[in-house]
N, CA, C and O of each residue as an XYZ file, in Angstrom:
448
protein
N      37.187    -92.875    -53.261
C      36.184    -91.853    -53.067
C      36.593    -90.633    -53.902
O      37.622    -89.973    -53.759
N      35.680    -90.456    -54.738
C      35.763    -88.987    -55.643
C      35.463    -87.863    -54.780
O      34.599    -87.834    -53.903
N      36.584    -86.572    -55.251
C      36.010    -85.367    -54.790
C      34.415    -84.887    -54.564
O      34.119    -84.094    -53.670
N      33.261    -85.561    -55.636
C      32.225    -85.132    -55.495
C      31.166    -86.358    -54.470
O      29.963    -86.400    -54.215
N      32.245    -87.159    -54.137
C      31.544    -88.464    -52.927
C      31.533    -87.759    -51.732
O      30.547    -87.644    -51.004
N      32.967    -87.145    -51.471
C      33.847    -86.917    -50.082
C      32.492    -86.632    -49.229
O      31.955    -87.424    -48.455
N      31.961    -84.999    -49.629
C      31.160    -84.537    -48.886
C      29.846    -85.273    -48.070
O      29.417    -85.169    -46.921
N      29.450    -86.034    -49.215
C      28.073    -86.223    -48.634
C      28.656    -87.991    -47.921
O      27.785    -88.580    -47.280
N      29.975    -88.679    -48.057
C      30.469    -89.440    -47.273
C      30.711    -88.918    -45.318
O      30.411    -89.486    -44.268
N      31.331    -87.700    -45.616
C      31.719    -87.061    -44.674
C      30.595    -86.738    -43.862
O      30.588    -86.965    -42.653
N      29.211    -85.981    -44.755
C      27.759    -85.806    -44.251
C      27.085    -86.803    -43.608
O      26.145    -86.648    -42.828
N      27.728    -88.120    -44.048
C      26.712    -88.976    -43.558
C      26.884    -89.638    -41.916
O      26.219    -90.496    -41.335
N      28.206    -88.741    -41.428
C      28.262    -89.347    -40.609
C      28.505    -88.029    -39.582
O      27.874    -87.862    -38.538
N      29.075    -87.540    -39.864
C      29.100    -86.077    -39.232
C      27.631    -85.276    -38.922
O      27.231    -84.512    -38.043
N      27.015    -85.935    -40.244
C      25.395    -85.150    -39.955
C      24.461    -85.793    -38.888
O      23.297    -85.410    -38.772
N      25.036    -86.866    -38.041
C      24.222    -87.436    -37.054
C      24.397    -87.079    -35.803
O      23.872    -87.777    -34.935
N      25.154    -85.941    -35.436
C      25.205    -85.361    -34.169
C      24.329    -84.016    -34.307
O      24.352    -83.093    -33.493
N      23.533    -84.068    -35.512
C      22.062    -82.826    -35.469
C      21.020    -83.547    -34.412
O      20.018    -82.932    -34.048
N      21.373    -85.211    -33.818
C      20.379    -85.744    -33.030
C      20.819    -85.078    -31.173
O      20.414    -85.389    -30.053
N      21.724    -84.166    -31.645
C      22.350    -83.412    -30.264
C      21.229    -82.534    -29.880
O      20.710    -82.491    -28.764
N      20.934    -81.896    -30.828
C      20.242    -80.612    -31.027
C      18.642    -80.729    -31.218
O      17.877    -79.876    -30.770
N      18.143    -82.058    -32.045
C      17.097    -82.198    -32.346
C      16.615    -83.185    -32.212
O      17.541    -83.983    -32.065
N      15.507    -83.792    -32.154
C      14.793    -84.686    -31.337
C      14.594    -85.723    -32.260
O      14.056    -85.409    -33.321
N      14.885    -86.785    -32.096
C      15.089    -87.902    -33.704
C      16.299    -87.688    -34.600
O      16.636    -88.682    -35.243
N      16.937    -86.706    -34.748
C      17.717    -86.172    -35.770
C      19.094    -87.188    -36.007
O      20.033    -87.076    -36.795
N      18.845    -88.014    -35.177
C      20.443    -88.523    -35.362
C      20.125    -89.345    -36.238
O      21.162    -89.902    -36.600
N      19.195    -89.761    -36.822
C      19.464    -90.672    -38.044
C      18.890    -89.835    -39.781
O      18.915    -90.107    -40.982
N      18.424    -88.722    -38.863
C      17.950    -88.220    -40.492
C      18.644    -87.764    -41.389
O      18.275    -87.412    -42.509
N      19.976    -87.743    -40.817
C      21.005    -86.831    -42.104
C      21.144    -88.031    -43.182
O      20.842    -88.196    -44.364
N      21.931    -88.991    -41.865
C      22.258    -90.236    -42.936
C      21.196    -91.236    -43.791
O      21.554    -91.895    -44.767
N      19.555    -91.224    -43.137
C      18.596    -91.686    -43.794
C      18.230    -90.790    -45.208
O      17.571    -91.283    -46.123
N      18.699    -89.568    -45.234
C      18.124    -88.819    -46.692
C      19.410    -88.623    -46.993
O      19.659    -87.483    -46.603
N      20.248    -89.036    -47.410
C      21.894    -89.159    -48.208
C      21.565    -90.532    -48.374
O      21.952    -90.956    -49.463
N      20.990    -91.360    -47.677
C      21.083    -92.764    -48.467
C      19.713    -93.160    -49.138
O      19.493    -94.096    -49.906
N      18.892    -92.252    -48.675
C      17.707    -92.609    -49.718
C      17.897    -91.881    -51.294
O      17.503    -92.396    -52.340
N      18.738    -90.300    -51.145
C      18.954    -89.370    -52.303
C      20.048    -90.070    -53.124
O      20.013    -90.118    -54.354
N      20.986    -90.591    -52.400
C      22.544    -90.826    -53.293
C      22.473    -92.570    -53.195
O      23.518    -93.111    -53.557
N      21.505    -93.381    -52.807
C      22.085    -94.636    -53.051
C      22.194    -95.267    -54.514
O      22.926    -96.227    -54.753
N      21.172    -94.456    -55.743
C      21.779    -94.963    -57.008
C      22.613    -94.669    -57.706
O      22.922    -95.348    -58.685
N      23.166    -93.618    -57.385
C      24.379    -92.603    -57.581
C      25.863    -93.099    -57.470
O      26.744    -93.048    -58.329
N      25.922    -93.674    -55.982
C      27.371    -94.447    -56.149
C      27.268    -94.871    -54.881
O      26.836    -94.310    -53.874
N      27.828    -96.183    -55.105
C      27.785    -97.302    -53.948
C      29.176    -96.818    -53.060
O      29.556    -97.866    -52.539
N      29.915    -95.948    -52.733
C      30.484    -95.416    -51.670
C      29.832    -94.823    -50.683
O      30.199    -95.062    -49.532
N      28.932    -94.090    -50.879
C      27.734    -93.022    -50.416
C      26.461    -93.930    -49.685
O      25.631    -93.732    -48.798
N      26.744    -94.779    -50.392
C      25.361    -95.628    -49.942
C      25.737    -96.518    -48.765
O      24.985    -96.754    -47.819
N      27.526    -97.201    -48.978
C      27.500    -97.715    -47.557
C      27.963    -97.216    -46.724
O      27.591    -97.654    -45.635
N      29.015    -96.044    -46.680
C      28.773    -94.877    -45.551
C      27.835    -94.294    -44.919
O      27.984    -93.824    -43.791
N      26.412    -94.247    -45.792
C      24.875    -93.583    -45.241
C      24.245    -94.999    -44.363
O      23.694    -94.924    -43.265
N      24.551    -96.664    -45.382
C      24.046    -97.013    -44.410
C      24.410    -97.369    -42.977
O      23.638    -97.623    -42.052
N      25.865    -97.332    -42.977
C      27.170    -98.010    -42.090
C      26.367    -96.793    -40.793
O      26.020    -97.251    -39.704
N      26.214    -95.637    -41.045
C      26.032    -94.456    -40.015
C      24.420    -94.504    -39.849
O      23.888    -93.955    -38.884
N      23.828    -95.044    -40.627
C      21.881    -95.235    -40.089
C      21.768    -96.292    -39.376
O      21.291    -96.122    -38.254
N      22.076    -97.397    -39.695
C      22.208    -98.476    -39.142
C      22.771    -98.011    -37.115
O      22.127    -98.011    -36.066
N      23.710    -97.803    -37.330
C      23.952    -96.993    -36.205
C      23.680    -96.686    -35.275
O      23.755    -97.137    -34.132
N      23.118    -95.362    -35.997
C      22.210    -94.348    -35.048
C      20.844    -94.925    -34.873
O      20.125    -94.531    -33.954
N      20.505    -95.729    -35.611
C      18.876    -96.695    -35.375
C      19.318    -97.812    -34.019
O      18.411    -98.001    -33.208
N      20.549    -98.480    -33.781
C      20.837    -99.007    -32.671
C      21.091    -98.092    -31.750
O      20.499    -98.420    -30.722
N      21.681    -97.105    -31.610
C      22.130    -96.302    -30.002
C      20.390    -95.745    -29.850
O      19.975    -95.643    -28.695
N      19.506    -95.432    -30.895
C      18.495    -95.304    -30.568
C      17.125    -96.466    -29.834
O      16.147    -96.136    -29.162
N      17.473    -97.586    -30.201
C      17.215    -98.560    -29.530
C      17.300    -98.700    -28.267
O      16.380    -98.587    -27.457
N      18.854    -99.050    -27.977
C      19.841    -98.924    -27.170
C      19.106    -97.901    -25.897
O      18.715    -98.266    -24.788
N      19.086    -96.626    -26.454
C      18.266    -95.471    -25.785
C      17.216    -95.879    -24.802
O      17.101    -95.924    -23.577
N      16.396    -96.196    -26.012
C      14.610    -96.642    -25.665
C      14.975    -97.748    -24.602
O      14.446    -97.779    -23.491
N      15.821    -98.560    -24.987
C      15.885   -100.086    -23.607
C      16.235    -99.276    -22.139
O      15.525    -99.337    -21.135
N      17.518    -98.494    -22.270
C      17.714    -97.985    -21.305
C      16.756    -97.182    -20.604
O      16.516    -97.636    -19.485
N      16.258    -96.349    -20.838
C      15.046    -95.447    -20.424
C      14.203    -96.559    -20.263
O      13.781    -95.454    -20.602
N      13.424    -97.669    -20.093
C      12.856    -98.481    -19.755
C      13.587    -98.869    -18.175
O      12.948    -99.087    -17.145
N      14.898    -98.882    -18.300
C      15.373    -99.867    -17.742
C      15.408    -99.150    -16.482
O      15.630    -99.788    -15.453
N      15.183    -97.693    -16.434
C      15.260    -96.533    -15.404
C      14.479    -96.896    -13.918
O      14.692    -96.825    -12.707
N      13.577    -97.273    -14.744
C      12.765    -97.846    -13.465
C      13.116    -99.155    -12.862
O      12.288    -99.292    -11.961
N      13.925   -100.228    -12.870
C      14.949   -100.791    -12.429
C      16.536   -100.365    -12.030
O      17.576   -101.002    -11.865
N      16.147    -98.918    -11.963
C      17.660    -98.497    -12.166
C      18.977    -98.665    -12.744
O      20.039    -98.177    -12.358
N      18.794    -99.280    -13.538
C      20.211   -100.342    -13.990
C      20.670    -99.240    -15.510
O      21.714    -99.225    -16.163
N      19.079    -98.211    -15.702
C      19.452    -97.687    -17.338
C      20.000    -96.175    -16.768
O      20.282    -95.417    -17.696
N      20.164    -95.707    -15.657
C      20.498    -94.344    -15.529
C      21.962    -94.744    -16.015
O      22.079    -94.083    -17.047
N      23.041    -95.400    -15.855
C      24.059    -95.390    -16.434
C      24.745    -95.526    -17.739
O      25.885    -95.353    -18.172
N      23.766    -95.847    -18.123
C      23.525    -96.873    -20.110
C      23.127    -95.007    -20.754
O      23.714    -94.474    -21.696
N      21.990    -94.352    -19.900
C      21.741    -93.088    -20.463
C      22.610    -92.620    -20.566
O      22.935    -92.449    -21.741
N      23.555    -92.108    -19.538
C      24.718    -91.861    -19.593
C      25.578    -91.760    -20.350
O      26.054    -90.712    -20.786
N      25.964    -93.132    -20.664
C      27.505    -93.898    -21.202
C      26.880    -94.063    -23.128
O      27.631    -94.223    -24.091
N      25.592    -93.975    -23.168
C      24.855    -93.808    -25.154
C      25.765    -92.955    -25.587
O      26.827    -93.141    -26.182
N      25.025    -91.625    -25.080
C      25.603    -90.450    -25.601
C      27.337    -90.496    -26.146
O      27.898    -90.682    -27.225
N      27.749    -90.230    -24.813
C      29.509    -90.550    -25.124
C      30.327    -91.343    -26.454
O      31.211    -91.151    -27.288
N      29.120    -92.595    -25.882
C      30.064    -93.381    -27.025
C      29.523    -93.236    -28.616
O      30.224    -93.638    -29.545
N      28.496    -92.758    -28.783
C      27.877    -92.286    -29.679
C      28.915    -91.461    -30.455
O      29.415    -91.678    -31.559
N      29.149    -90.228    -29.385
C      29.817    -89.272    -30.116
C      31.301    -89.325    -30.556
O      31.777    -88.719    -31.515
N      32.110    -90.339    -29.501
C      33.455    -90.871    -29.910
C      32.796    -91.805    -31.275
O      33.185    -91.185    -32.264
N      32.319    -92.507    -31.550
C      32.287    -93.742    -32.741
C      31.416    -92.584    -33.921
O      31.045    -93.102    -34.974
N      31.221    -91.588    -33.784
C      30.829    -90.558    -34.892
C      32.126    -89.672    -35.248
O      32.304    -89.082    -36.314
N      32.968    -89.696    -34.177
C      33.848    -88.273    -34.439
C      35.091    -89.610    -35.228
O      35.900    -89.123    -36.018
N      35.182    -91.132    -34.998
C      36.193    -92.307    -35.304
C      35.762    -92.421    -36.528
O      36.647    -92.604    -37.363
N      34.505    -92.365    -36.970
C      34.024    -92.678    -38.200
C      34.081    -91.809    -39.490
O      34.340    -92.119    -40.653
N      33.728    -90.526    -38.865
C      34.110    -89.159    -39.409
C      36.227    -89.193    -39.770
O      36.873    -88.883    -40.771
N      36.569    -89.621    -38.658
C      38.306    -89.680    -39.223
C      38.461    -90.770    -40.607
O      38.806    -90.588    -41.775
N      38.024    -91.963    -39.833
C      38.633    -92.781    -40.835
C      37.821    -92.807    -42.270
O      38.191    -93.549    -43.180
N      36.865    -92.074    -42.373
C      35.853    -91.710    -43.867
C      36.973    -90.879    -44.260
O      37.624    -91.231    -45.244
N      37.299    -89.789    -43.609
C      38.318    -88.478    -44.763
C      39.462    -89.397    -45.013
O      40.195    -88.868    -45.850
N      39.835    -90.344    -44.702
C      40.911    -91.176    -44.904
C      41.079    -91.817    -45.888
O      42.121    -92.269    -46.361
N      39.338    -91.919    -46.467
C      38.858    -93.064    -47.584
C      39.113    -94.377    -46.878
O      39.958    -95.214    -47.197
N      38.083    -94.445    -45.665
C      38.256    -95.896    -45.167
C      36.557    -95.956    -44.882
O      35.865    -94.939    -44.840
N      35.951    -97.551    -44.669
C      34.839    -97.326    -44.181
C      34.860    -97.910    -42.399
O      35.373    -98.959    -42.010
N      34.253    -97.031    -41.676
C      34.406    -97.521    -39.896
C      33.614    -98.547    -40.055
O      32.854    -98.736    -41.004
N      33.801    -99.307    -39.013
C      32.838   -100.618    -38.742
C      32.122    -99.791    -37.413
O      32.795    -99.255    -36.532
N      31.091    -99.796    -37.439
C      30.803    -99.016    -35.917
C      30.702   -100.310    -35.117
O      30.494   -101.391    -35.668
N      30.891   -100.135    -33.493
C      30.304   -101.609    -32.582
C      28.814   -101.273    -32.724
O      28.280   -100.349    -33.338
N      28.078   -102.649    -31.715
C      27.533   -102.636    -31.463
C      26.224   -102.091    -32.570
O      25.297   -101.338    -32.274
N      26.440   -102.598    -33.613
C      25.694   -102.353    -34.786
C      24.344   -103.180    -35.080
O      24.544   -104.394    -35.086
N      23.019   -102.794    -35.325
C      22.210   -104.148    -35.341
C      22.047   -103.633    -37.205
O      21.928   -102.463    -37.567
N      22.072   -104.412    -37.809
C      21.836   -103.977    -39.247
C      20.508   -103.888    -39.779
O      20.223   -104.825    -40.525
N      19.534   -102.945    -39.591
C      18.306   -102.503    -39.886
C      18.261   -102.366    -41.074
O      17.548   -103.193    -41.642
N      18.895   -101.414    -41.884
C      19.418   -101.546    -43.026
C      20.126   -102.475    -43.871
O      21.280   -102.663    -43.485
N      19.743   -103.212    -45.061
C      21.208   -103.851    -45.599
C      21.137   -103.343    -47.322
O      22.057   -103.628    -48.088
């Protein structure tokens, strides 16, 4: 990873906890870094998609649970998204400045 990758590597995964703050947002950082930089350099592109891919499953993930509310079984899944969301963003965010790529779990590949 080149000095001029780092950032928008680092962006692409760090920028998905704007879905804290904003409503959809957790996949838009990394969906416009991989739509802007994917002909640019294939480091960028599978860090943007490794972190969309992602955030398009815990958003899934989301939607099932909130369904599931009314069986009660999703008040805990609401719960336990978030958390692990933000540990496998803050793991992914380490091992990127490392020059590594995270495997996130629980990944459905929407993207390839």
């Amino acid at each position: 990873m080149t000095y001029k990758e780092r950032p928008w590597v680092l962006g692409a995964h760090i920028g998905t906890l704007l879905g804290y703050t904003v409503a959809l947002g957790s996949f838009l950082v990394p969906l416009f870094i991989w739509l802007s930089k994917k002909e640019e350099s294939e480091v960028i592109a599978m860090h943007a998609k490794a972190s969309l891919n992602f955030q398009l499953s815990m958003l899934l993930y989301t939607f099932i649970a909130g369904i599931g509310i009314f069986i009660l079984i999703g008040i805990p899944f609401l719960i336990i998204i978030p958390i692990v969301n933000l540990i496998c963003v803050i793991l992914a965010t380490i091992e990127a400045d490392k020059g590594g790529l995270y495997k996130y779990p629980l990944t459905i590949n929407f993207v390839k």
